[in-house]
N, C-alpha and C positions, 0 to 999 in steps of 0.2 A: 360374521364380523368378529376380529377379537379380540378378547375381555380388558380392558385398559388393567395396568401395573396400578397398586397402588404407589404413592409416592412415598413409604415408608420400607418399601421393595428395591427401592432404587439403589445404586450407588453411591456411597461420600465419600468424601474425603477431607484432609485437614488445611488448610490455609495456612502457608507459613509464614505471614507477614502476619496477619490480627490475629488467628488462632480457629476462629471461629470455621463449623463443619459445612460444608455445601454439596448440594446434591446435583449430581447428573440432570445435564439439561440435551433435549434432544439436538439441538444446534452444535453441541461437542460429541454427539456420535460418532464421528469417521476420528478424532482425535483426544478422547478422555483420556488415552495414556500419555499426551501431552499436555494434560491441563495442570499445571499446578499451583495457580491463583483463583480464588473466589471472583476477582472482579476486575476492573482494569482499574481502580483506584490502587488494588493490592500490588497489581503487575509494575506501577511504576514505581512505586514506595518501595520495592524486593532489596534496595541496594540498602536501605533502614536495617530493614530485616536482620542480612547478612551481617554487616556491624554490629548489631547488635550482642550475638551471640559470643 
């Protein structure tokens, strides 16, 4: 059997709506290089984001 990752081995990345880091979760395995929200709160808020800058 083999040896679980620890969860500081993982991948993150940045949130562009709150800021805050989030880690690789196995359910975005087949698409982490499309993730670029922490959450679905962040996903609909993104148009915030944008204006904002």
């Amino acid at each position: 059997m083999a040896r679980q990752r620890s969860k500081s081995d993982l991948p993150t990345k940045i949130c562009p709506v709150c800021g805050l880091s989030f880690t690789w979760r196995k359910k975005w395995a087949n698409c982490w290089d499309d993730v670029k929200y922490c959450s679905e709160r962040c996903r609909r808020r993104k148009s915030q984001a944008q204006t904002d800058e």
